[in-house]
LUMMAR-39467 format. One record per residue (C-alpha): residue in one letter; z, y, x; residue number from 1. Coordinates in Angstrom, 2 decimals. Each point is the difference from the previous one (the first is absolute). Last residue first. Example, Ala and Ser with C-alpha at 12.3 -4.5 7.8 and 13.67 -1.06 7.14 Angstrom:
<pts>
PT  roza        Z        Y        X  fise
PT     S     7.14    -1.06    13.67     2
PT     A     0.66    -3.44    -1.37     1
</pts>
This chain:
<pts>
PT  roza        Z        Y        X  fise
PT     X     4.16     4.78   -15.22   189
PT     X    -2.53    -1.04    -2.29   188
PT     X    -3.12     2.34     1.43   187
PT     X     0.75    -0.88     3.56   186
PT     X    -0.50    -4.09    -1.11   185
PT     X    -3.10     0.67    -1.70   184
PT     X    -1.06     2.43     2.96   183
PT     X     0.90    -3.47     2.71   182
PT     X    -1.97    -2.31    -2.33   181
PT     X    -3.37     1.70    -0.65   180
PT     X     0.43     0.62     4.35   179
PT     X     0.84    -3.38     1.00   178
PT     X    -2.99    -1.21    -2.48   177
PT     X    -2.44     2.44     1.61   176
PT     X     1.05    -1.15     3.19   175
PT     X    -0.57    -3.59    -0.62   174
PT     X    -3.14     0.46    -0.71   173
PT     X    -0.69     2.72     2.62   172
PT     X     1.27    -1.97     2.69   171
PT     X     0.83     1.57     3.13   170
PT     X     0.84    -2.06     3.12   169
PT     X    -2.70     2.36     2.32   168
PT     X     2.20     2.60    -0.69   167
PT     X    -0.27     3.51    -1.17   166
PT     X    -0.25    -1.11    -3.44   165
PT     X     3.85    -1.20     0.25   164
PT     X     0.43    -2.19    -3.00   163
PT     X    -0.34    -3.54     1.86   162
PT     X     2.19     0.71     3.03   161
PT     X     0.65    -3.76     0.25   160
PT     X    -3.35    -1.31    -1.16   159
PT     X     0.50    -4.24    -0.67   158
PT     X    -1.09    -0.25    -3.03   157
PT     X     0.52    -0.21    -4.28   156
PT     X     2.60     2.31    -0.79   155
PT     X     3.57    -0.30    -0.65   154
PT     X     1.69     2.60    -2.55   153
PT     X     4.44    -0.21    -0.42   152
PT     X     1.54     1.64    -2.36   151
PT     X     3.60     1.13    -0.35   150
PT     X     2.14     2.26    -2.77   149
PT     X     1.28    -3.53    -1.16   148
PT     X     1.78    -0.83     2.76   147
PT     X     0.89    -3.20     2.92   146
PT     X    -3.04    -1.96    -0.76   145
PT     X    -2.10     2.68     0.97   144
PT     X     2.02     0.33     3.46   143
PT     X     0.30    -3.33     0.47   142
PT     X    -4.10     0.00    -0.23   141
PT     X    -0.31     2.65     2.44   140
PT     X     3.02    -1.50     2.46   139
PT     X    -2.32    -3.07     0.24   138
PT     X    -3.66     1.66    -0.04   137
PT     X     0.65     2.12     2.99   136
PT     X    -0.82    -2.56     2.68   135
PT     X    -3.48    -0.49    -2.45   134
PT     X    -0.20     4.19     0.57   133
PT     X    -0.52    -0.58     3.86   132
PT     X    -2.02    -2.39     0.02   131
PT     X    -2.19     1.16    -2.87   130
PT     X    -1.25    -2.59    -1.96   129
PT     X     1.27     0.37    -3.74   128
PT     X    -0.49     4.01     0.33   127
PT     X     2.51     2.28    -0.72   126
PT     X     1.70     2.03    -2.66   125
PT     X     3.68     0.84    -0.80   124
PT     X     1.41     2.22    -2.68   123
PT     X     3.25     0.95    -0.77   122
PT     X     2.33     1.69    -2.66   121
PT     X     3.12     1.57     0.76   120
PT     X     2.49    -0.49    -3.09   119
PT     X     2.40    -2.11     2.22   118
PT     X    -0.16    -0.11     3.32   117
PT     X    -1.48    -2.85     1.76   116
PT     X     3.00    -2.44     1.19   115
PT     X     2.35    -0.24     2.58   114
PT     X    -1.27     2.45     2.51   113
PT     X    -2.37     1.25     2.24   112
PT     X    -1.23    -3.08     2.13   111
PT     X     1.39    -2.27    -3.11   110
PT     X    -2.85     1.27    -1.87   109
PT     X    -2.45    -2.15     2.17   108
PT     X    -3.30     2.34     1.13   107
PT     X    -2.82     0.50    -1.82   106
PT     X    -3.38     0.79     1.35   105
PT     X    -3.66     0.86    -0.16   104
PT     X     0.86     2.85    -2.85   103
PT     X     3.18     0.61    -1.05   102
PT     X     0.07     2.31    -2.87   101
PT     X     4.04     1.07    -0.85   100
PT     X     1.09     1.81    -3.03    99
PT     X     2.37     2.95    -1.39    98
PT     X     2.46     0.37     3.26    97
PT     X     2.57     2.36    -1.15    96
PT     X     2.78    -1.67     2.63    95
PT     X    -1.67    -1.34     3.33    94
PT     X     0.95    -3.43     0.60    93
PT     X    -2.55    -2.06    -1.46    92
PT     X    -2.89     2.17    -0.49    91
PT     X     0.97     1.47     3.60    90
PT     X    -0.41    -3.04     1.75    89
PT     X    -3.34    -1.58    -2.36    88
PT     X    -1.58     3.05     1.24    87
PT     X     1.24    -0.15     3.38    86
PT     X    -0.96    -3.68     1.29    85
PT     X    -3.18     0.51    -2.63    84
PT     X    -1.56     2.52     2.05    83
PT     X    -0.47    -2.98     2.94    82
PT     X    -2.24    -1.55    -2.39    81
PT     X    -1.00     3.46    -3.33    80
PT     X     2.88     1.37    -0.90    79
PT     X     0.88     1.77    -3.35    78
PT     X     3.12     1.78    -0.88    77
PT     X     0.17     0.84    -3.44    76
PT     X     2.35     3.36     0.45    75
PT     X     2.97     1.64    -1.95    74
PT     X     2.02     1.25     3.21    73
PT     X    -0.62     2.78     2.51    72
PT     X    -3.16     0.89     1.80    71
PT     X     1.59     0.67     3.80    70
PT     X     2.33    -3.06    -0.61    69
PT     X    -3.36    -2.43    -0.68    68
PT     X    -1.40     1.56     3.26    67
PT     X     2.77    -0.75     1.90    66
PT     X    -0.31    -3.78    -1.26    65
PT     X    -3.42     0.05     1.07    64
PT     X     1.08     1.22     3.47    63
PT     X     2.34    -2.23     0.20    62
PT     X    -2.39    -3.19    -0.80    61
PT     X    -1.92     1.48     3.03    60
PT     X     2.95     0.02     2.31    59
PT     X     0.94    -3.68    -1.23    58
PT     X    -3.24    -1.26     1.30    57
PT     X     0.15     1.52     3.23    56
PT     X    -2.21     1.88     1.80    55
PT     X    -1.63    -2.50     2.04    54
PT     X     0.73    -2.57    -2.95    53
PT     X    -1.89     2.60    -2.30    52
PT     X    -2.81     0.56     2.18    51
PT     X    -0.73    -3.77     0.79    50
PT     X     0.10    -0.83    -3.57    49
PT     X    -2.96     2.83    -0.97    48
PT     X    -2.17    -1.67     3.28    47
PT     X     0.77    -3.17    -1.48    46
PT     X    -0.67     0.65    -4.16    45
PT     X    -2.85     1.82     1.54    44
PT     X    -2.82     3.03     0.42    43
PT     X     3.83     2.19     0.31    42
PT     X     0.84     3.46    -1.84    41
PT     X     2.30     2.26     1.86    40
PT     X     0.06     3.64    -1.66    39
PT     X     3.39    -0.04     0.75    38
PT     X     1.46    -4.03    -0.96    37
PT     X     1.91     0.69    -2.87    36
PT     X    -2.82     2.19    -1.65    35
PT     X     1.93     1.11    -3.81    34
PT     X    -1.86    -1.54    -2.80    33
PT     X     1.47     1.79    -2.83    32
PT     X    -1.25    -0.04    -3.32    31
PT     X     0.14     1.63    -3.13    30
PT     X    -1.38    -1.63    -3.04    29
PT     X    -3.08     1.30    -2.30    28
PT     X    -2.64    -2.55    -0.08    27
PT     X    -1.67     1.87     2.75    26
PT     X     3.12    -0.19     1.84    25
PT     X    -0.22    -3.81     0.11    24
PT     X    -3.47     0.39     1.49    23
PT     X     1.23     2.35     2.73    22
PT     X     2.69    -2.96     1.37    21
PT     X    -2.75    -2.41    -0.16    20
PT     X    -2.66     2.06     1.87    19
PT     X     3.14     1.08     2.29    18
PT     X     0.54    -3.44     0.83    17
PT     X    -3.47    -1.06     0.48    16
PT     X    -0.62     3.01     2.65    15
PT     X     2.58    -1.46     2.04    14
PT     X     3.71     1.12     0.16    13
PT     X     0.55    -2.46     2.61    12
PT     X    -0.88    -3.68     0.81    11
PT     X     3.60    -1.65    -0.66    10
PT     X    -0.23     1.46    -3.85     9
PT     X     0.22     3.12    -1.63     8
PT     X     3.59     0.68    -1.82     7
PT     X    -0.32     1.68    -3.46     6
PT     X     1.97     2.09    -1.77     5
PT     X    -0.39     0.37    -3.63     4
PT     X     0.78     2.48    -2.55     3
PT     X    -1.37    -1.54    -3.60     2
PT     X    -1.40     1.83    -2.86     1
</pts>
């Protein structure tokens, strides 16, 4: 089984979030979903936004890379929008790392590095309309065309936070298929 950490995204450690991050224990995998944002959750992608630049976006990607130190190495690191700006970090520049699940997001290689590591493999899902994934969809699909050990899932919609049952965004279609997906991928690596 698979030890992952996993970033919430720009609305908090919301109830969604922990619902996914307790169903991938019930299929046997430790996880870590430490609360970057203390005990903060937000009703929007804005309101969420507006407390990160007030605190300071690199601040909050700190404390997620604090948290990875606290654990130690050997991790998937999973990140679900603004979670994906440290997951996909540490997967490509922390040694040990055994995966990376970015979820809402991907963000150009080059921003960490020359080129995704070798041996770590990757998924990324979104949905085909989402505004803010369909920026993403570029350095996604270099990604995947950069390595073997990647994937790359797009959904049908426009639902940013589409796997977050807390959320108004939630699909349970494409949820369900994020989630058969995401334990196939934990039980490989």
């Amino acid at each position: 089984m698979a030890e992952v950490l996993l970033f919430h995204h720009i609305q908090g450690l919301t109830d969604g979030v922990r619902a996914f991050a307790d169903e991938l224990r019930q299929a046997g995998h430790t996880v870590h979903a430490p609360d970057l944002f203390d005990g903060r959750t937000f009703d929007s992608i804005e309101e969420g936004f507006a407390f990160a630049r007030e605190t300071g976006f690199e601040a909050i990607r700190e404390r997620g890379a604090a948290a990875a130190e606290e654990l130690g190495p050997g991790f998937v690191y999973a990140g679900f929008s603004f979670g994906v700006t440290i997951a996909q970090r540490l997967a490509q520049t922390r040694p040990g790392a055994r995966g990376a699940l970015l979820i809402y997001s991907c963000i150009p290689v080059e921003e960490f590095g020359g080129a995704w590591p070798e041996g770590v493999p990757v998924q990324i899902h979104g949905k085909e309309g989402d505004e803010f994934f369909d920026e993403d969809l570029p350095a996604a699909r270099e990604l995947v065309a950069s390595t073997s050990d990647a994937e790359l899932f797009v959904y049908p919609g426009d639902q940013h936070l589409f796997a977050d049952s807390s959320l108004d965004a939630y699909d349970p279609e494409s949820a369900a298929l994020l989630m058969e997906r995401v334990k196939a991928f934990l039980a490989e690596v």
